[in-house]
C-alpha positions as CSV (number, residue, x, y, z in Angstrom):
1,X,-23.7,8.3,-1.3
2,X,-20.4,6.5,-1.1
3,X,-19.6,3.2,0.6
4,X,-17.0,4.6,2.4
5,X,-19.0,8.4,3.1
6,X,-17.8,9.3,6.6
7,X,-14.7,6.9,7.0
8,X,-11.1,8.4,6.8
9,X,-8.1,6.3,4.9
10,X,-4.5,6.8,5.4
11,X,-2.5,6.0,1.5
12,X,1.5,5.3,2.4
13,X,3.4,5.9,-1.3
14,X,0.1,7.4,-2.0
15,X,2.3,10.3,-4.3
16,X,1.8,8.2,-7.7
17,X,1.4,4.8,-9.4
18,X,-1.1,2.2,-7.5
19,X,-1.1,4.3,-4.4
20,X,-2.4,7.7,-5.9
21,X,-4.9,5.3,-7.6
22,X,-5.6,4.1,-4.1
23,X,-6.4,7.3,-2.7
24,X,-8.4,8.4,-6.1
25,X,-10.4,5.4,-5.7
26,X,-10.8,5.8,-1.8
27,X,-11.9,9.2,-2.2
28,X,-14.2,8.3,-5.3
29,X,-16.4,6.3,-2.5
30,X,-16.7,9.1,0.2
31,X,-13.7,8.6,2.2
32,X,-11.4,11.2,3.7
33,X,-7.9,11.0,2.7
34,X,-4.2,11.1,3.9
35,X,-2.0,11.0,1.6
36,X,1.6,10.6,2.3
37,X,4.5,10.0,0.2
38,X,8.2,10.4,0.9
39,X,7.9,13.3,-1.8
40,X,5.4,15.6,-0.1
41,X,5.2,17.6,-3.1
42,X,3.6,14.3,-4.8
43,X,1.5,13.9,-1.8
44,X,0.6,17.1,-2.0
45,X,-0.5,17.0,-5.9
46,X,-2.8,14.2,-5.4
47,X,-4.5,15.7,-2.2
48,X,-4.9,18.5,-4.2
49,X,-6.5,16.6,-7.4
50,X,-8.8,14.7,-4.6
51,X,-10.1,18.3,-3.7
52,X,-10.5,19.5,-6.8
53,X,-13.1,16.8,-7.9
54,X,-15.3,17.5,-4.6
55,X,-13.5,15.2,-2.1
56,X,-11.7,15.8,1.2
57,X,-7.6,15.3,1.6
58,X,-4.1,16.2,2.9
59,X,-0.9,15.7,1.5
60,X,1.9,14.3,3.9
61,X,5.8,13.8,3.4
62,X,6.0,10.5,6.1
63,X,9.1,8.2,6.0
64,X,7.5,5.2,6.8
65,X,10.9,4.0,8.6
66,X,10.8,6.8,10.9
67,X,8.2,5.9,14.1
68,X,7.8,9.2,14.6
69,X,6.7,10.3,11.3
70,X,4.1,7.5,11.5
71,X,2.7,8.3,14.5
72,X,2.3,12.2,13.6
73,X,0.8,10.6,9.8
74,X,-2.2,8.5,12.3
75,X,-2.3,11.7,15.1
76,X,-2.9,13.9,12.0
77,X,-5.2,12.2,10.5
78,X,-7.3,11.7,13.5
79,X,-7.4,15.2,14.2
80,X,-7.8,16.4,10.6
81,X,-10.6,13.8,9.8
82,X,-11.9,12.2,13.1
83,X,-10.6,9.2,13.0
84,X,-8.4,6.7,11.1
85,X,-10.0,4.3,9.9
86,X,-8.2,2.6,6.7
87,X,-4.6,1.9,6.0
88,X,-2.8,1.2,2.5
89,X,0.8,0.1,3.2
90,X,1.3,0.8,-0.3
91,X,5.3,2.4,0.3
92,X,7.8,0.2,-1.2
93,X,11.3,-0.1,-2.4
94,X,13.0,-2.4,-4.7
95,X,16.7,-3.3,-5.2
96,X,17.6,-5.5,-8.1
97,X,20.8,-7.6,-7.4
98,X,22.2,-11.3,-7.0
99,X,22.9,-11.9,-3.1
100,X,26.3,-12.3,-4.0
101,X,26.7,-8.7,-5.2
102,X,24.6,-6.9,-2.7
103,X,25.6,-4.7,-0.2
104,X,24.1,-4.2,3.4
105,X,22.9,-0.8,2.8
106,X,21.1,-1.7,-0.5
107,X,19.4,-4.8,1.9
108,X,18.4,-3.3,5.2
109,X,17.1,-0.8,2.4
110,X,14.1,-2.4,1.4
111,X,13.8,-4.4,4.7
112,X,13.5,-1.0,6.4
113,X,10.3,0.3,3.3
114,X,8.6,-2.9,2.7
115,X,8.6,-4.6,6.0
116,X,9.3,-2.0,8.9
117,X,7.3,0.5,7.0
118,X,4.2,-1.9,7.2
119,X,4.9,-2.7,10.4
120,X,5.3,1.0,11.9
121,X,2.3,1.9,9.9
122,X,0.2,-1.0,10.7
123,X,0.8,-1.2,14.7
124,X,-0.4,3.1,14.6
125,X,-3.4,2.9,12.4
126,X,-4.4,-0.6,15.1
127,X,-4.2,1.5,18.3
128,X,-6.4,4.0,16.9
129,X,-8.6,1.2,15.1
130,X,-8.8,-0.4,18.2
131,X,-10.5,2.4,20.0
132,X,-13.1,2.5,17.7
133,X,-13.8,-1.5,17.2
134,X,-13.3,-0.9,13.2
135,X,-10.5,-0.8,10.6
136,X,-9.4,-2.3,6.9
137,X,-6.0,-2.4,6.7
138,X,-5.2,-3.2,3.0
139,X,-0.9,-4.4,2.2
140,X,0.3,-4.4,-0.9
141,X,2.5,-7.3,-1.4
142,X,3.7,-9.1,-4.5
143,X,3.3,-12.4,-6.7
144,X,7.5,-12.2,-6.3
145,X,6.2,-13.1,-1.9
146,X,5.2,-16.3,-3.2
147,X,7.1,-17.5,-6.7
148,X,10.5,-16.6,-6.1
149,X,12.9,-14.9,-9.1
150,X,16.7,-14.6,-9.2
151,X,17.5,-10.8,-8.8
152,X,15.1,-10.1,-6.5
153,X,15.8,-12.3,-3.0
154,X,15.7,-9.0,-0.4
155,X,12.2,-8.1,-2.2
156,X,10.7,-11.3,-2.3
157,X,11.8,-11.6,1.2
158,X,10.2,-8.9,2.6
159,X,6.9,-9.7,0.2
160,X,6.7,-12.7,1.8
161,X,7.3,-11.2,5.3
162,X,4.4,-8.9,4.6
163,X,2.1,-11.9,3.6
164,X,2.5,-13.6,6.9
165,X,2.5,-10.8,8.6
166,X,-0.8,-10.1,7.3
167,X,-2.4,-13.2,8.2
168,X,-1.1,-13.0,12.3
169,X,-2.2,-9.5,11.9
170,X,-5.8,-10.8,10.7
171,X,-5.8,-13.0,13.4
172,X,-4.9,-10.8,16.5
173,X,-7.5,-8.3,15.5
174,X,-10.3,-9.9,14.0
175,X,-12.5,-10.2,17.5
176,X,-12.0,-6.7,17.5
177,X,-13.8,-5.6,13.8
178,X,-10.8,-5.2,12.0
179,X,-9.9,-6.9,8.9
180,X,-6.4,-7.6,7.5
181,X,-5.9,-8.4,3.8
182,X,-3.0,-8.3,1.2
183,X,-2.8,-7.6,-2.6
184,X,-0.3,-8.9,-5.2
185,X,-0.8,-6.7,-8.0
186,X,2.0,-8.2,-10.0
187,X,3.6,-6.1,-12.6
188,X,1.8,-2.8,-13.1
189,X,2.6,0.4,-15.1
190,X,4.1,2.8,-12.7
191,X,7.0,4.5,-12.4
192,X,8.3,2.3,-9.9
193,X,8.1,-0.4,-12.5
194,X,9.5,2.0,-15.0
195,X,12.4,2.5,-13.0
196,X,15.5,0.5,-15.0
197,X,13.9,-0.2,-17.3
198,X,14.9,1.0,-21.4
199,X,11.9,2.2,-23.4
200,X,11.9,-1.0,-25.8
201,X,11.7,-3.4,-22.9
202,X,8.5,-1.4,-21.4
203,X,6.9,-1.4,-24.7
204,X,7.4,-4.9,-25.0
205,X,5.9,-5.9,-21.3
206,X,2.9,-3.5,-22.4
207,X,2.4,-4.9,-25.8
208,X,2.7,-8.4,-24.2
209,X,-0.5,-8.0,-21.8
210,X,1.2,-9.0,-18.9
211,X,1.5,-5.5,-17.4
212,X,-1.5,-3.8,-15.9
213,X,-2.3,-0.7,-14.6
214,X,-2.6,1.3,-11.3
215,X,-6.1,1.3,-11.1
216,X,-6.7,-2.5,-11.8
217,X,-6.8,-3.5,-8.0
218,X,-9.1,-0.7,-6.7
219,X,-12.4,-2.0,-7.1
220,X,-11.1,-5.0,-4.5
221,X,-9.5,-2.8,-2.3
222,X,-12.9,-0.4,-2.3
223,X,-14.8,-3.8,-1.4
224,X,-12.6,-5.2,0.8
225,X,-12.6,-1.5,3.1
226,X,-16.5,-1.4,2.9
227,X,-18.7,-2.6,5.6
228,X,-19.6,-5.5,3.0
229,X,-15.8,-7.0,3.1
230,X,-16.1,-7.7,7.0
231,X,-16.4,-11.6,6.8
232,X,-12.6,-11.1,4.5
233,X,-9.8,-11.2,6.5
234,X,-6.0,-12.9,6.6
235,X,-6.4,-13.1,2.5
236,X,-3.6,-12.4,0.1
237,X,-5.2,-11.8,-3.5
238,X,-2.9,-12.2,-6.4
239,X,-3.1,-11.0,-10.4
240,X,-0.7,-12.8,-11.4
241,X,1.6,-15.2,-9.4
242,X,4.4,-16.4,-12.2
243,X,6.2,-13.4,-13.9
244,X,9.7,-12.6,-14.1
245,X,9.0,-8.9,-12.5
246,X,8.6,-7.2,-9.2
């Protein structure tokens, strides 16, 4: 018997790094999964590795930008699974840049991942939550939301963004069973971390113990969807809140 036996979760970004860890851990406890990437084929993989060890999942390619693409993401679920009844807004995107040498396109970028993509995903999985008078919604945020680093305004921003958007969230639906929280995993081992980065310098962060890995965050995130994280809500749970990375 799982904690989460008979409730279905929805993983955005879910294709690799902390989200396939997500959705491994999710799964691990009983839960149906979605997984959606904006490579299906990665979505696919890990729905497939889910199966494999006795679990139940789908792999999705979702743009979390696109409404549409949400709303078929929640509609699927619900009719794959029953219900919808956990989110990760795990999908993110980073550009590294001074404002001063930025472009729009590289801006409205991440605005349109990190913060619409929450957004989007967070006001479908509600309506159906909603129905049902029970939900966990889980965003991943960052440290970078709350201490700020040069090279990184336009992903700060929109951490931050998602850290007070989480706690209005919290508040609108908390009469209503559903809890809101955010997690700031800090630097982690991923490929999205990778990205940029020269072999030496990942070596270096790895050897320096100020990197961590995927799976560091999941036992909160499998507490804080259980029936015994109810009284939780409107939190934002850092690792680590003063490092020099995204």
């Amino acid at each position: 018997m799982g904690t989460l036996d008979g409730r279905a979760a929805i993983v955005t970004g879910g294709g690799s790094g902390i989200g396939r860890a997500m959705a491994l851990g999710l799964a691990g406890e009983g839960a149906s999964v979605a997984v959606t990437d904006l490579d299906g084929a990665r979505a696919h993989a890990v729905a497939e590795e889910i199966e494999a060890d006795g679990g139940t999942a789908f792999g999705l390619a979702v743009d979390v930008t696109h409404t549409e693409a949400v709303d078929n993401m929640v509609r699927e679920c619900v009719e794959r699974f029953g219900s919808a009844d956990i989110l990760i807004n795990n999908a993110g995107h980073v550009e590294v840049g001074n404002v001063a040498d930025m472009t729009d396109e590289q801006w409205d970028g991440v605005v349109a991942v990190n913060l619409r993509g929450t957004f989007v995903c967070s006001r479908a999985a509600a309506r159906e939550m909603l129905k049902r008078g029970w939900g966990r919604v889980v965003n991943v945020a960052s440290g970078r939301g709350v201490a700020s680093s040069p090279g990184l305004a336009v992903y700060g921003a929109t951490k931050a963004a998602i850290i007070n958007f989480t706690r209005s969230f919290a508040q609108e639906v908390a009469p209503r069973g559903i809890t809101v929280n955010a997690i700031g995993p800090g630097p982690t081992d991923t490929p999205f971390w990778r990205r940029g980065r020269t072999q030496d310098q990942i070596d270096e962060a790895i050897a320096s113990g100020r990197v961590g890995q995927p799976d560091d965050f999941v036992p909160l995130v499998l507490f804080l969807c259980s029936e015994a994280g109810a009284q939780h809500t409107g939190m934002m749970l850092n690792r680590e809140l003063f490092t020099s990375q995204p």
